[in-house]
N, C-alpha and C positions, 0 to 999 in steps of 0.2 A: 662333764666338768669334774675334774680330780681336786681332793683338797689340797689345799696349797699348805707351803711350808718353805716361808722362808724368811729370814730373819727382819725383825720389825726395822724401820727406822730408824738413824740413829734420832737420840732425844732433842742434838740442838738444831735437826731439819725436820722435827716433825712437826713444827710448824705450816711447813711448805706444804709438805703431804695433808694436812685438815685443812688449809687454803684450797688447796684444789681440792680435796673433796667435795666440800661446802661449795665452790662457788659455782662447782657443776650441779651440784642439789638447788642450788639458788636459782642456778639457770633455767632448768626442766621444769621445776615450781613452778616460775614465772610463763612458762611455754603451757602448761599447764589449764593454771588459773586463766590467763587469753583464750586458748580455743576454748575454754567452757562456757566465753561469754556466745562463741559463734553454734554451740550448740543446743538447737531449741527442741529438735525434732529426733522420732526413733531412729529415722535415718540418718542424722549426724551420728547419733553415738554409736551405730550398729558399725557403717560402713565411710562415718566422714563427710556423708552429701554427696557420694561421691566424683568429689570435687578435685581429686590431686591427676595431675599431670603423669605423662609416663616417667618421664625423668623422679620427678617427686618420687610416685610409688615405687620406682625401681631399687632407689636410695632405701626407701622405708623397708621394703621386702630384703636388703641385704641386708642393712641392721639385724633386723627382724630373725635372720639366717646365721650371720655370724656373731656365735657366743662365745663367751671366755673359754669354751671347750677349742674350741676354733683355735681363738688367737693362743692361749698360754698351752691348749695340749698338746695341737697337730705341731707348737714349733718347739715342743721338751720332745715329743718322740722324733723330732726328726735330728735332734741335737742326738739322741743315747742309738737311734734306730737307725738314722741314713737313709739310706734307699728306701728301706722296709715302711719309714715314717711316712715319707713323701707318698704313699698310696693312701693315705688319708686322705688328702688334699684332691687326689683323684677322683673318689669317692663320691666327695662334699661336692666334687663341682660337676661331675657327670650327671648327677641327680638332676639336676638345674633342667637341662635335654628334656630327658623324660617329663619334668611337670609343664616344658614350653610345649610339644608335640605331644601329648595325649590330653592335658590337663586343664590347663588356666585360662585358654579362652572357650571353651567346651563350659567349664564351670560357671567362669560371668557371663556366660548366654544365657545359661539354666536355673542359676540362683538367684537368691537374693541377698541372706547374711553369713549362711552357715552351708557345710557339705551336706546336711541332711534335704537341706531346699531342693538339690538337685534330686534326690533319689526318692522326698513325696510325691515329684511330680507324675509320675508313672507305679509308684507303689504304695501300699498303704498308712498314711500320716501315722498315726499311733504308733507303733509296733515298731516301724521305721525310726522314727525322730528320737523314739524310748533306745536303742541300739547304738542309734549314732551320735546322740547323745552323753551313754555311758562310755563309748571308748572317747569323744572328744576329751573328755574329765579327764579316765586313769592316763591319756598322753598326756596331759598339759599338768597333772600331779606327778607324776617320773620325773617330767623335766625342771619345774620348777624347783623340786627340791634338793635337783643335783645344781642348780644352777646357787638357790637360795644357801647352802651349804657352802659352799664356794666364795662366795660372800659374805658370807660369815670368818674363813678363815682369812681370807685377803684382807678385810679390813681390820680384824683382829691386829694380825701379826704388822699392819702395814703403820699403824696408829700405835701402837706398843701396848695395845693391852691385855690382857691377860687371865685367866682364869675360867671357868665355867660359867660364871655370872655375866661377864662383859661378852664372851662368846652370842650369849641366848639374847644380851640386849643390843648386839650387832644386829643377828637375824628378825626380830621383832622391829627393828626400823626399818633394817632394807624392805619387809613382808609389809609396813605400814604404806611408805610409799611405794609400791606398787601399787597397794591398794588405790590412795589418794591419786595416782596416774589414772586408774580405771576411770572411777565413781566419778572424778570429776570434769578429767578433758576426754572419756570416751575414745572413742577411733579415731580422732582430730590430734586430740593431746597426747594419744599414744604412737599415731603416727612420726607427728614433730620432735617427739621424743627420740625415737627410733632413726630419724633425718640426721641431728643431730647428733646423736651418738655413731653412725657410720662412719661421719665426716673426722669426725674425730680419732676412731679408727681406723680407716685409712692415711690422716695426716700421722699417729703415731707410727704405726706399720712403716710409712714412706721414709718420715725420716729414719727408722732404726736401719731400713734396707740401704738407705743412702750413706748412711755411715758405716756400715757394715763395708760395703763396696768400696768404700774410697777407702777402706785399712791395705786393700788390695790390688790397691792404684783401679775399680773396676775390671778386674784379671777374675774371671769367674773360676776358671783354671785351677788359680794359684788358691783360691777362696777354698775350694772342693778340697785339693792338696790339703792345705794348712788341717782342714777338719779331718780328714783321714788321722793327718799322723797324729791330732791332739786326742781323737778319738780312743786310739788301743789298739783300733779291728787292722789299721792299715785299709789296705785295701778293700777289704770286706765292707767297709764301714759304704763305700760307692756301687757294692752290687745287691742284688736280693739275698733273702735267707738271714737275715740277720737276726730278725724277729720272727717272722714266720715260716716253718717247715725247717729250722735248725733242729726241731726234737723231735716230731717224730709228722702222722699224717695228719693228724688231730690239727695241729696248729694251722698245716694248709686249709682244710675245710673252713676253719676258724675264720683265715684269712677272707676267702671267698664267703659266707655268713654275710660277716660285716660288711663285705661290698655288696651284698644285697642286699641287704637292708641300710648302708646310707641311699643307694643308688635310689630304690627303691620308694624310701622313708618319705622323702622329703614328699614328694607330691601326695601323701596323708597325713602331714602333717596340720593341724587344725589351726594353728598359728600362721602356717603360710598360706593356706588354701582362704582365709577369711580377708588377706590383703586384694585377693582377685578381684571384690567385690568393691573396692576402693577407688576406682576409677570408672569413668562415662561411658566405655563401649569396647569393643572388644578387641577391637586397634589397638588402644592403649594400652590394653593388657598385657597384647604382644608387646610393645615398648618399653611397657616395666616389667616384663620379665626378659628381656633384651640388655637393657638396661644393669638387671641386675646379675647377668653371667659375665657382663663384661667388669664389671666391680667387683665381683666373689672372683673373677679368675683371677684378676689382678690382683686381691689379698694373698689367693692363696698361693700365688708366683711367689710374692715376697714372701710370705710364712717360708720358703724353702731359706732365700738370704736369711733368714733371723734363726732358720734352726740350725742350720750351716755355719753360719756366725759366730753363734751359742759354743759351738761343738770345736771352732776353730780360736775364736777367744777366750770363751773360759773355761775351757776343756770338758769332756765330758765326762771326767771323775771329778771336779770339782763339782757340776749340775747334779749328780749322782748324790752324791755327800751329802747336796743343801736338799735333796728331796730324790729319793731313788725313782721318784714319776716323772720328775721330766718338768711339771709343772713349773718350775725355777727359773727353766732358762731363759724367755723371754726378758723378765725382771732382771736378771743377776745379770744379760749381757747388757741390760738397758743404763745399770748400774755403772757397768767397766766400758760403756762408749763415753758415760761420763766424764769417767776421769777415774772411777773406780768406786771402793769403800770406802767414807769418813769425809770424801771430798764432796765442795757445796754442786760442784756436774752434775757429780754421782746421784747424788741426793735430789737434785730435779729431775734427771732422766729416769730414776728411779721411780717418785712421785707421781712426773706425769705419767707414766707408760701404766701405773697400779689403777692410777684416775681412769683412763681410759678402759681399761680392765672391769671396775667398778659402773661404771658406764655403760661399758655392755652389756651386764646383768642384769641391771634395771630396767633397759630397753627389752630384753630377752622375756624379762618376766611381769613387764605390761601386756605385753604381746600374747604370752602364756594366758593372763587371767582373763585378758577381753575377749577372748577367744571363747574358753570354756566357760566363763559367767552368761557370754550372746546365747551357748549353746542350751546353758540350764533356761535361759528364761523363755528364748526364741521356739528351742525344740521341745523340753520338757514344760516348763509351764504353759505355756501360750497354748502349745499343740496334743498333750498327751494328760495334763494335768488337770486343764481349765473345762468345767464342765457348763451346764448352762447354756442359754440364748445366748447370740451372737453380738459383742456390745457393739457403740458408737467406734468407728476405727480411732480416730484420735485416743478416746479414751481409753481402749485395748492397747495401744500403742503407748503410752503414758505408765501403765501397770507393767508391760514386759520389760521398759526402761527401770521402774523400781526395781525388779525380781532379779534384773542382771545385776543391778549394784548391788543392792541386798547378798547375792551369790557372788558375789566377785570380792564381798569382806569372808561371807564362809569358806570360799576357795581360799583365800589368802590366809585368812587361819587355819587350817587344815593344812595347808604347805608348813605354813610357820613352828604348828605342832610337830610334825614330819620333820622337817629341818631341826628344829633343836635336837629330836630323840636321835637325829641320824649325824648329828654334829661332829663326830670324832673317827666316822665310816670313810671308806673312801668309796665312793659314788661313781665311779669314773663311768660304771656299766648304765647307770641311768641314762644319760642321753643316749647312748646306743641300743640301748633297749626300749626308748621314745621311739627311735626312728624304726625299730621293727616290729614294734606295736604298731605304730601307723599304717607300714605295710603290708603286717598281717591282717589286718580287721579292717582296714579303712579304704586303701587303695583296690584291693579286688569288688568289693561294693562300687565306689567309684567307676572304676573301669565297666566292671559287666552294665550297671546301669545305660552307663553311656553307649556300650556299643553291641551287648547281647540282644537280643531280639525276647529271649526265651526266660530272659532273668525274670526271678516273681521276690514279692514280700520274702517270702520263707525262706529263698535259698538265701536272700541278705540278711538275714537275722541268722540262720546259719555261721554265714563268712564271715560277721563279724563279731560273732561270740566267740564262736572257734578260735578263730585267729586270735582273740586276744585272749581267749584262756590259755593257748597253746602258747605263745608268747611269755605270758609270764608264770605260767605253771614252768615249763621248761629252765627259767631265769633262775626260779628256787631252788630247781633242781639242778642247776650248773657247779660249778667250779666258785663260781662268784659267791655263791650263800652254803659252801659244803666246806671249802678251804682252796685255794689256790693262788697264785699272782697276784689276782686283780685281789683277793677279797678282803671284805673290811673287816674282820675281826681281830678284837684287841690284842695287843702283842703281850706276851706273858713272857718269862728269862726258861729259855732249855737247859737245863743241864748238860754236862759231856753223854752222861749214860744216856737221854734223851735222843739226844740226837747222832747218837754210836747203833741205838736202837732201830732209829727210823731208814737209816742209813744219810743223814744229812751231812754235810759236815760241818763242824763246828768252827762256822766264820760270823763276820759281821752282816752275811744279806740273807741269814738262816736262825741263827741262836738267838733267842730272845723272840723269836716270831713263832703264836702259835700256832698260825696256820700251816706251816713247815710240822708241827709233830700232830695237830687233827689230820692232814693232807693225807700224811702215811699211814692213819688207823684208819680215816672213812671215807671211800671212793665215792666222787660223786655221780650220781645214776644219770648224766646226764655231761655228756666231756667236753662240748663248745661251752663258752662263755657268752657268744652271740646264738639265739635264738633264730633265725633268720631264716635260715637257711631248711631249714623243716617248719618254719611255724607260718611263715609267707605260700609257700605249697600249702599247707592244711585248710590258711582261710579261702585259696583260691578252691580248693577242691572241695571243700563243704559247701562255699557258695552258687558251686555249679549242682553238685550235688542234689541240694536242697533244691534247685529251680527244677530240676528232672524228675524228681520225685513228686513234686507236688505244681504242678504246669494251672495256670491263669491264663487264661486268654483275652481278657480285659487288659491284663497288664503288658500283653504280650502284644497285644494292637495300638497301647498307648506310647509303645516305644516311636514310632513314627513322627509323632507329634513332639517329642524328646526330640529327636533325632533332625527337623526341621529347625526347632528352637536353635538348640546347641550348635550347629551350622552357621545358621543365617542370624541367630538375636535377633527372630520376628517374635513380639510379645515380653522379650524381657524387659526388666523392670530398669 
């Protein structure tokens, strides 16, 4: 999720825009407070009762999946990028494959609330849950706080306010109600949340594509056309290279990184891997992840009309202008199918499409915290924490439901602190760097449990260290945190000499930027900006590693028994 930037509301419709805020805050509230009356038990609020429908969960798991990164960034780069954009969308939705065929019903065979369930089964509780545990957190802390930032600028600039102060008491309400989503409707109320806010995503998406379309009598042709020439590139703007491998090999590799790690990401992702558990049996699993590749494909079909759109309507030096990320386009073409700037259209299509925006975050970052609160209470406290005889179940079950809320305010504050300090960064690398943390650390423990013979404790506490030191050691050392493109350091004014020095030249997408005069004094030790692509190999080859080197044969015979489960769901819960 990139910060956003672009111009507030005008003053005499910002009425409209805090209507729809509110009465989407009103609504989820409401959605809210209801399922916490149907929530009595650890299993409502871990996994729901697992009570929803494929369809249901299918809806919840795409919410769940598609965030404001999705909708405002894959359709700004596909407005500035073209062709080059549209492999985002590829990415996001190939992912979906890999966690239908190796992942999600293999998981609700084997678990119960969290991805650690599946791998005590066969490996040692402590050690294990302590592992998968810590990477559930540092993922679901990356994302929130690129999500939670994000939200902070959208509502900011969307409301017309203004300053440092109103910035921090955006993000301290959006971090409030997440919270209140958690603690109080659990996996019920965060599901319905997440129902809702798809639906409504999809209805905004449809209709911006359906008006898009009809500017081009439906001429997908002439759509393509119009964006080329409003583009710059001509022709270029409809083939590859635009964005990636136009400078040098660095960027190809770059390219291929990122598709391994969204490809990859998604089926470790702890947000998505906890909706598995949200339905009766393994069928429906398949359903609702059925379900929801036919809903993500269909978003991301349209995100190509809205970036296309973007790029054909409001050109892509005017989306450049109002924000050189791209972030814009969505908004700004939401504005001009209105009727434009200043006009009462404008200003509702504007309104709604920011609402919906808004909407997604909040869905994103319920999701985020019930994930990683189940993880601290379910993995960490319950199982590596909790010493002592074995109490009453109920009552053990009563105490892990405290410790997730209780942890689900300290996750939220810990994001919330993160979000203000990170409020003027641009974060765009957080979620992509979520998704290659998941699959450096997460998804190889996954995998080998599920289908090594010879996997033990040590090589997963390996794989999933590794992987995520390697992940985000690598991150520090990119381009993102040393000076480059993406990175978020404050801009400062260059001089002529400055950047006659650096060899820059002295324009507006260079002077006044100091990562353009750090960039030419300090190389970073480290040239993708995606991790992925070395740090996914690492945790895979440490976690074999580590099983070779140190072989169990308890655990190596208890694979079977896994392997029967995970199949057939004899014994699952």
């Amino acid at each position: 999720m990139k910060a956003l930037n672009f111009a507030a509301a005008e003053p005499s419709h910002r009425g409209l825009t805090i209507g729809l805020f509110a009465a989407f805050v009103v609504i989820t509230v409401g959605i809210t407070v209801w399922s916490s009356r149907k929530s009595k038990r650890a299993l409502d609020f871990y996994d729901g009762g697992r009570a929803f429908s494929g369809l249901q969960n299918g809806i919840a798991i795409s919410g769940d999946y598609m965030s404001a990164a999705s909708f405002l960034g894959i359709a700004g780069m596909i407005a500035l990028s073209g062709y080059d954009g549209f492999l985002y969308s590829i990415g996001f939705l190939v992912a979906w494959l890999v966690a239908l065929l190796l992942v999600a019903e293999l998981l609700r065979n084997s678990g119960r609330y969290t991805m650690a369930d599946v791998l005590a089964l066969r490996l040692r509780q402590r050690p294990i849950r302590a592992a998968a545990g810590v990477s559930t957190i540092v993922v679901s802390i990356f994302y929130l706080v690129a999500q939670m930032v994000g939200a902070g600028s959208l509502v900011s600039l969307l409301l017309g306010v203004s300053g440092d102060g109103a910035k921090i008491w955006v993000i301290v309400a959006v971090g409030a109600l997440m919270i209140f989503y958690v603690t109080v409707g659990g996996m019920k109320g965060t599901t319905w949340v997440q129902i809702v806010k798809a639906v409504l995503l999809m209805v905004g998406a449809a209709v911006m594509t359906v008006m898009v379309l009809a500017k081009f009598n439906f001429n997908i042709g002439d759509l393509l056309s119009a964006a080329a020439s409003q583009s710059g590139k001509g022709d270029a703007f409809l083939q590859p290279g635009l964005k990636y491998g136009a400078t040098d090999a660095w960027s190809k590799i770059d390219l291929i990184s990122l598709g391994i790690a969204l490809v990859l990401g998604t089926a470790g992702l702890p947000h998505v891997l906890v909706r598995f558990y949200t339905v009766p049996d393994s069928k429906t699993v398949r359903k609702s992840v059925n379900w929801a590749i036919a809903i993500i494909g269909v978003f991301y079909l349209m995100t190509l009309a809205i970036g296309f759109g973007a790029a054909a309507l409001v050109g892509t030096k005017a989306i450049k202008t109002a924000d050189p990320s791209g972030n814009t386009a969505a908004p700004t073409l939401a504005e001009t199918l209105g009727g434009g700037a200043g006009t009462g259209g404008g200003a509702a299509m504007l309104a709604f499409i920011a609402s919906v925006a808004f909407a997604t975050i909040l869905a994103v970052v319920a999701g985020l915290t019930l994930a990683s609160s189940s993880s601290v209470a379910h993995d960490l406290y319950a199982n590596v924490f909790r010493r002592g005889p074995v109490e009453d179940t109920q009552v053990a079950e009563r105490k892990e439901v405290r410790v997730a809320k209780v942890s689900a305010f300290f996750i939220g504050a810990i994001a919330i602190g993160v979000s203000i300090y990170a409020r003027e960064l641009n974060v765009a690398f957080l979620v992509a760097v979520a998704f290659a943390i998941a699959a450096s650390a997460n998804l190889p423990a996954i995998l080998l449990t599920l289908f090594w013979k010879r996997f033990t404790t040590f090589g997963a506490k390996c794989g999933i260290y590794a992987g995520l030191i390697a992940a985000v050691g690598l991150v520090l050392l990119s381009p993102v945190c040393w000076g480059g493109t993406s990175s978020g350091r404050p801009a400062v004014a260059l001089t002529a000499a400055q950047a006659t020095k650096c060899g820059v030249a002295k324009d507006s997408k260079q002077v006044g930027n100091a990562t353009a005069l750090f960039s030419c004094t300090v190389k970073a030790p480290f040239p993708l900006e995606n991790p992925g692509v070395v740090s996914i190999p690492i945790g895979f080859l440490a976690a074999i590693a580590g099983s070779l080197v140190r072989r169990n044969k308890r655990e190596e015979e208890s694979h079977a028994d896994l392997e029967v489960r995970a199949l057939t769901g004899v014994g699952a819960e």
